[in-house]
N, CA, C and O of each residue as an XYZ file, in Angstrom:
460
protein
N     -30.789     22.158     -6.520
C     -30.625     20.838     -5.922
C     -30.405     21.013     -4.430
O     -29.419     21.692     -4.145
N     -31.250     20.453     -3.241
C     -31.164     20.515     -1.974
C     -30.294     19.490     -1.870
O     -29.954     18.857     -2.870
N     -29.845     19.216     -0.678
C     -29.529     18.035      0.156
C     -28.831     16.909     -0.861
O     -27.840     16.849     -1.588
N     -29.809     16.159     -0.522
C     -29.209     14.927     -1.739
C     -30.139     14.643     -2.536
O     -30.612     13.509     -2.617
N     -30.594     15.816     -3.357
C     -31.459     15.577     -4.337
C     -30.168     14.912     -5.128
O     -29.028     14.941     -4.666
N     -30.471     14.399     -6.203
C     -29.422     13.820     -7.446
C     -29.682     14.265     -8.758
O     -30.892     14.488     -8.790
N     -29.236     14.486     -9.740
C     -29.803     15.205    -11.208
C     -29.646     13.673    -11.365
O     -29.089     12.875    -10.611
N     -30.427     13.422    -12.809
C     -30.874     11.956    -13.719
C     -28.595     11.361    -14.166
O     -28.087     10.240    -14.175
N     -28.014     12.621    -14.410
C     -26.645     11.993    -14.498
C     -26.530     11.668    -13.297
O     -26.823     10.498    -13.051
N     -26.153     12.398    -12.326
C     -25.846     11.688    -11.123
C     -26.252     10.744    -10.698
O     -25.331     10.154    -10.133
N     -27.146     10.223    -10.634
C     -28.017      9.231    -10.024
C     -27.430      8.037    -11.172
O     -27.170      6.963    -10.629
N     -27.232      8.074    -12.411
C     -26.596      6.970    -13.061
C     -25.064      6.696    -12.882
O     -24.714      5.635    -13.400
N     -24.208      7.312    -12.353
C     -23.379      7.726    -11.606
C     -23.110      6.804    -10.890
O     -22.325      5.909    -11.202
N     -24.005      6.922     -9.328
C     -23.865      6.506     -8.413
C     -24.161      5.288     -8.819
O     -23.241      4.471     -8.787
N     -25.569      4.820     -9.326
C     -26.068      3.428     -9.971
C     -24.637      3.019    -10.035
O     -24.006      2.832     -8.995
N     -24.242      2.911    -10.897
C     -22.926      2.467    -11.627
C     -22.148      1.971    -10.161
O     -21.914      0.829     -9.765
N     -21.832      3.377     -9.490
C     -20.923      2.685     -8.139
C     -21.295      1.946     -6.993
O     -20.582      1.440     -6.127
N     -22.962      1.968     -7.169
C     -23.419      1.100     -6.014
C     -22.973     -0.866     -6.895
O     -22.304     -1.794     -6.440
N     -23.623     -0.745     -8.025
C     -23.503     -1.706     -8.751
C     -21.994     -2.430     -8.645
O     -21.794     -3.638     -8.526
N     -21.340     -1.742     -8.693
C     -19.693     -2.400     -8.475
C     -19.503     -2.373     -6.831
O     -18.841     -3.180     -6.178
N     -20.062     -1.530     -6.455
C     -19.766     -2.270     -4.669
C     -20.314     -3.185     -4.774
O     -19.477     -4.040     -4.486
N     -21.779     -3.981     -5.147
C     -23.049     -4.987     -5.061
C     -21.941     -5.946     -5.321
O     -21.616     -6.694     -4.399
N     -21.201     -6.030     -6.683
C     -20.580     -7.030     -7.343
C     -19.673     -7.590     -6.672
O     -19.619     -8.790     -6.404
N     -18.545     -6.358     -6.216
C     -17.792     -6.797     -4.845
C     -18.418     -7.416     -3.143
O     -17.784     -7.909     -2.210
N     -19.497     -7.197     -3.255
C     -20.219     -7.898     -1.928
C     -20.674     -9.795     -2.652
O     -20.544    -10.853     -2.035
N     -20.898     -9.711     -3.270
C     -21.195    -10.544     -4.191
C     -19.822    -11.891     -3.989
O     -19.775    -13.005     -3.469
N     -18.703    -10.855     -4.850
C     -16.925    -11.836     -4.643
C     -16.639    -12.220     -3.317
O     -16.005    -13.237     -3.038
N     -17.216    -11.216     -2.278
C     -16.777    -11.365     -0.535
C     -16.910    -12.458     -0.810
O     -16.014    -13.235     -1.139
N     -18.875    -12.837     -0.646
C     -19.358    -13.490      0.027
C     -19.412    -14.771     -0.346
O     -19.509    -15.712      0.442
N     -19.316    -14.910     -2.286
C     -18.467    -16.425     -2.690
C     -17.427    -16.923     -1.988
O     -17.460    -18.095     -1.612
N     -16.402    -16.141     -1.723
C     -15.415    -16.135     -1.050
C     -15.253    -16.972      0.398
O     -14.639    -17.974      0.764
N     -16.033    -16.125      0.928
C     -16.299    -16.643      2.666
C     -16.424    -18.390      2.409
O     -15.661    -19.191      2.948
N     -17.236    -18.666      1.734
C     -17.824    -19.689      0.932
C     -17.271    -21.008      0.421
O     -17.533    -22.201      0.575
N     -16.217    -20.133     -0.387
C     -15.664    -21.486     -1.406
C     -14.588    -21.411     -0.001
O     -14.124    -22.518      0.275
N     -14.104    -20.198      0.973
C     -13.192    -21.313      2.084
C     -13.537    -22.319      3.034
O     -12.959    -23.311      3.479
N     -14.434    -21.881      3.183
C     -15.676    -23.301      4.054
C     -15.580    -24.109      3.470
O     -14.957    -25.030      3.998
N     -16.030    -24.320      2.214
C     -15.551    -25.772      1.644
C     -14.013    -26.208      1.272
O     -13.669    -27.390      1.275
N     -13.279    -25.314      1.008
C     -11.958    -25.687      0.996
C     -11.325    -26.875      2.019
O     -10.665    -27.904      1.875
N     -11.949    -26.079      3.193
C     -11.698    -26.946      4.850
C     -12.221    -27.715      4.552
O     -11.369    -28.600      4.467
N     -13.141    -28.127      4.279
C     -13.874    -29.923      4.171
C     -13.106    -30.444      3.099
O     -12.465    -31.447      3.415
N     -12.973    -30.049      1.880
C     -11.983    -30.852      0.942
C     -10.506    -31.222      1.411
O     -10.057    -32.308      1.043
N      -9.780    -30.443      2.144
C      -8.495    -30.790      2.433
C      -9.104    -31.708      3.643
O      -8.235    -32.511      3.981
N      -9.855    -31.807      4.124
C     -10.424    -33.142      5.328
C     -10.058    -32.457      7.063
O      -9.787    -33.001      8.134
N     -10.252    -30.784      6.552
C     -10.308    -30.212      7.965
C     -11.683    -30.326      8.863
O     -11.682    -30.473     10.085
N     -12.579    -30.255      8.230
C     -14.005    -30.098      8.595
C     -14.958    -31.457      7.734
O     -15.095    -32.090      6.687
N     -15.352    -31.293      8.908
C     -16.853    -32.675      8.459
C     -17.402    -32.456      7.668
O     -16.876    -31.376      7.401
N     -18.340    -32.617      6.742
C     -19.717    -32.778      5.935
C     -20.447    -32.054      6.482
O     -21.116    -31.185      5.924
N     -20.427    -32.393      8.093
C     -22.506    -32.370      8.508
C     -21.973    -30.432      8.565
O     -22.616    -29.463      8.161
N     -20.733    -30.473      9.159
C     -20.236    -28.877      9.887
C     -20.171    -27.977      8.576
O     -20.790    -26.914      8.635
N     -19.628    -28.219      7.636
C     -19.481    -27.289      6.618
C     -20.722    -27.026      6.061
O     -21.002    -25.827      6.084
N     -21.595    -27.784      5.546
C     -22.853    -27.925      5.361
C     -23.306    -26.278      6.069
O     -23.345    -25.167      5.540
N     -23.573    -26.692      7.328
C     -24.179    -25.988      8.517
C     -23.514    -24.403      8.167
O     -24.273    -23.437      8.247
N     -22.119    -24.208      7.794
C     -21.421    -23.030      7.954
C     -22.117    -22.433      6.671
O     -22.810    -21.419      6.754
N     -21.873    -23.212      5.277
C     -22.413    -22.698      4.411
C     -23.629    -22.202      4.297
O     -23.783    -21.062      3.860
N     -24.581    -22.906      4.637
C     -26.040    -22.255      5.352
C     -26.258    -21.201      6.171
O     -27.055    -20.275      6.021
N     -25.260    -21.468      7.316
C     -25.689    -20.135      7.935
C     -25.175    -18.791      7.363
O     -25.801    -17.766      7.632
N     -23.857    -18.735      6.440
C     -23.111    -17.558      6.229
C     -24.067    -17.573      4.844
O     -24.446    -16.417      4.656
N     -24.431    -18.204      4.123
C     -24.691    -17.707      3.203
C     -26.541    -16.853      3.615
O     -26.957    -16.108      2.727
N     -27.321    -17.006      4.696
C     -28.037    -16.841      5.240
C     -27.933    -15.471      5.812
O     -28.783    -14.581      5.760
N     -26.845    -15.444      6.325
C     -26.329    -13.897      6.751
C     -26.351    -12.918      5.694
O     -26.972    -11.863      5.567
N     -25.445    -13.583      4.899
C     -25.133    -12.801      3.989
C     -26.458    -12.295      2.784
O     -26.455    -11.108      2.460
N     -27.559    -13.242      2.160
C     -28.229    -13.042      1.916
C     -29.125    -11.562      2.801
O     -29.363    -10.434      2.369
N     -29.434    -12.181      4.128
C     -30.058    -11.337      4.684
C     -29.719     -9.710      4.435
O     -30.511     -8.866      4.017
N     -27.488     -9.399      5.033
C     -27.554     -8.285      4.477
C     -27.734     -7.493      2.886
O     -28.212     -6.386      2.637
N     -27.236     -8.382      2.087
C     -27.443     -8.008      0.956
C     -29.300     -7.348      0.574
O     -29.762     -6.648     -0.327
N     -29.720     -7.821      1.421
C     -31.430     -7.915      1.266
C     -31.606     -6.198      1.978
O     -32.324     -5.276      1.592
N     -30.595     -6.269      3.186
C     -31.524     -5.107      4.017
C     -30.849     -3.800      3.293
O     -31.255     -2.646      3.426
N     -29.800     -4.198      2.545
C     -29.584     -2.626      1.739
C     -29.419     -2.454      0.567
O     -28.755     -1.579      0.010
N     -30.153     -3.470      0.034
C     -30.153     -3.111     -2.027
C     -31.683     -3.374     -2.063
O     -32.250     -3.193     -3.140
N     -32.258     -3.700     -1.210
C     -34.191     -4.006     -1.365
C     -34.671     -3.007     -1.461
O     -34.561     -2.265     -0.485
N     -35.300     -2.590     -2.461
C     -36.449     -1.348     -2.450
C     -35.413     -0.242     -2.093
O     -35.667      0.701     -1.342
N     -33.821     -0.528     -2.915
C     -33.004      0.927     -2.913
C     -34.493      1.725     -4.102
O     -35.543      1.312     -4.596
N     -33.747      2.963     -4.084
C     -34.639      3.899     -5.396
C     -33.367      5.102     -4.983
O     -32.414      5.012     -4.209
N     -33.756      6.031     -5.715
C     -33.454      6.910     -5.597
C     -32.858      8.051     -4.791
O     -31.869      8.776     -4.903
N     -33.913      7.909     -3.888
C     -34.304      8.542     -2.654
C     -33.292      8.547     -1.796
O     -32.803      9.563     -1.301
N     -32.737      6.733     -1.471
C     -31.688      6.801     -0.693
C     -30.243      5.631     -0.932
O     -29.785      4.686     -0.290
N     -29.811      6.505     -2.533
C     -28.653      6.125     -3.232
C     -27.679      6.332     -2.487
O     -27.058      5.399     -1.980
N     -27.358      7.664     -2.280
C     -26.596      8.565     -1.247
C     -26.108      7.509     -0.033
O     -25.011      7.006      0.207
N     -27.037      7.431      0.434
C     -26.615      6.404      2.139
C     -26.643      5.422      1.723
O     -26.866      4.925      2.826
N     -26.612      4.213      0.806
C     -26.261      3.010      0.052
C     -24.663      3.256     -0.012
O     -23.892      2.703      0.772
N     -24.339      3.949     -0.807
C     -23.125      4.329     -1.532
C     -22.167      4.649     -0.445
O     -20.947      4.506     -0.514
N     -23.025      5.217      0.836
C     -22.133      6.130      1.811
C     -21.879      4.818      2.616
O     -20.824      4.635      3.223
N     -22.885      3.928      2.590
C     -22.742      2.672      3.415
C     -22.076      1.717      3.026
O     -21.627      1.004      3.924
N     -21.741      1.312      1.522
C     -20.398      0.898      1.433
C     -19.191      1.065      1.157
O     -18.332      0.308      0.704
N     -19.188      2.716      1.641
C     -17.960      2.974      1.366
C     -17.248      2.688      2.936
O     -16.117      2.269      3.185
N     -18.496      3.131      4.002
C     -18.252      2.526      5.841
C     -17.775      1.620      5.700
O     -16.718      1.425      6.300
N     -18.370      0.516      4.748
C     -18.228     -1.402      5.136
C     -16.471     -1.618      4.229
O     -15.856     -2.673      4.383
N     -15.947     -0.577      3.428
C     -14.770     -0.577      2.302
C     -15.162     -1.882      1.105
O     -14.441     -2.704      0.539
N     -16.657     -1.608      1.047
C     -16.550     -2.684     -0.233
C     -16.369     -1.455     -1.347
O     -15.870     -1.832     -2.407
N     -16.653     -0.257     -1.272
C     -15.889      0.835     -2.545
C     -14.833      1.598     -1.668
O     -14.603      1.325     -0.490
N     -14.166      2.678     -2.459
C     -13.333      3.204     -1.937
C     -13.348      4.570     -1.939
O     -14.177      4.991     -2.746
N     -12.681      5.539     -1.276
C     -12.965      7.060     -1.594
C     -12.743      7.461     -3.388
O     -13.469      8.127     -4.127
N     -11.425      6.740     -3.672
C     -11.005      6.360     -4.764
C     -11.984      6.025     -5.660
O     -11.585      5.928     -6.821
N     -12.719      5.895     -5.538
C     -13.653      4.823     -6.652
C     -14.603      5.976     -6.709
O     -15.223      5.896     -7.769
N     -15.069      7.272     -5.837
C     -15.780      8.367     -5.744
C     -15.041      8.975     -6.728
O     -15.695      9.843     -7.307
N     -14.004      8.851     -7.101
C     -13.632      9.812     -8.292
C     -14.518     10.293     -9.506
O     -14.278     11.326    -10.131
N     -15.298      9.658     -9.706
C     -16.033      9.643    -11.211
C     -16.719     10.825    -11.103
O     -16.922     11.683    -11.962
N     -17.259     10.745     -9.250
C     -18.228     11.960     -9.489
C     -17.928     13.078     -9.058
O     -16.917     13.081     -8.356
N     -18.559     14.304     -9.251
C     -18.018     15.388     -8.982
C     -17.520     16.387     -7.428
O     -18.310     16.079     -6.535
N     -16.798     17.111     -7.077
C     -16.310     16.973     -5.836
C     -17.808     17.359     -4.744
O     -17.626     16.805     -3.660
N     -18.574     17.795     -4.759
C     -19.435     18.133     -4.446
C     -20.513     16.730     -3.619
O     -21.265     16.506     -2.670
N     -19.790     16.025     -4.987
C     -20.795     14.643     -4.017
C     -20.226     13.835     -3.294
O     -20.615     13.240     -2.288
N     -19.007     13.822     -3.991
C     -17.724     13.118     -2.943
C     -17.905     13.371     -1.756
O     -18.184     12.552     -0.880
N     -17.718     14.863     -1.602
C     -17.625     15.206      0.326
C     -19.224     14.399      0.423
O     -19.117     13.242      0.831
N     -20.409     14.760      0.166
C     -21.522     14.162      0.946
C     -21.147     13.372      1.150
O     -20.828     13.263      2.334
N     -20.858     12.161      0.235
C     -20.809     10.652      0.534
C     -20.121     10.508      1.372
O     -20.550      9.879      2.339
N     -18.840     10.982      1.393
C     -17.748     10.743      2.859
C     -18.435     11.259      3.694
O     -18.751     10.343      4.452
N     -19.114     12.679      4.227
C     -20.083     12.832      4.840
C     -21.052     12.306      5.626
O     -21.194     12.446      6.841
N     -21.653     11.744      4.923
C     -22.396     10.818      5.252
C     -22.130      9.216      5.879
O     -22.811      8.491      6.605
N     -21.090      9.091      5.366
C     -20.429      7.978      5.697
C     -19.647      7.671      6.994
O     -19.504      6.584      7.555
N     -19.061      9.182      7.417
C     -19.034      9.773      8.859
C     -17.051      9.233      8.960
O     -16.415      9.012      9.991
N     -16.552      9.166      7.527
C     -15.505      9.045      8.107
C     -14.316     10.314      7.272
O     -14.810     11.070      6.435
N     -13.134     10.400      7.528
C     -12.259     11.019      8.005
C     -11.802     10.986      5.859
O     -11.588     10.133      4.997
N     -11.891     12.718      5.978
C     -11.470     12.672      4.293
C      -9.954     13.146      4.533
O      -9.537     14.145      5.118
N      -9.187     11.981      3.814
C      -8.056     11.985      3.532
C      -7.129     12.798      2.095
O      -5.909     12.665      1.994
């Protein structure tokens, strides 16, 4: 195995942990969401404005969700995984499952500071 080749376990592995970061990007971004409207229900924010917020964030958010789970494969699980562990939608913690070997890449790759 070079680099970041992955064996067929590993790679279901990671699946698994990209999938629960996805899910947690997913809760953010309801999130961001149902507080935008919160503000218009308690009668902080207008109609036309919340409207507008919800559109645009959910627009954002679509977009990123698009530029790093689109046409994932295989190839580049590794920097998915490493990329949300940068953004803390997973955790080093949550690398536990897999073996120490891939851990360091991913932190590795991820370019931050193993604790």
């Amino acid at each position: 195995m070079n680099g970041l080749d992955l064996t067929k376990s590993q790679k279901k592995l990671v699946r698994q942990l990209i999938e629960i970061g996805l899910n947690r990007e997913f809760e953010a971004g309801v999130g961001k969401i149902d507080r935008i409207i919160q503000k218009w229900k308690i009668g902080e924010k207008p109609a036309n404005e919340t409207y507008y917020n919800v559109f645009k964030t959910l627009g954002k958010f679509d977009k990123h969700i698009g530029h790093r789970y689109d046409g994932m494969s295989g190839s580049n699980y590794m920097q998915v995984l490493a990329a949300q562990l940068a953004d803390g939608v997973i955790s080093a913690n949550d690398l536990s499952v897999l073996d120490q070997d891939l851990q360091d890449k991913v932190i590795f790759i991820c370019g931050i500071e193993k604790t």
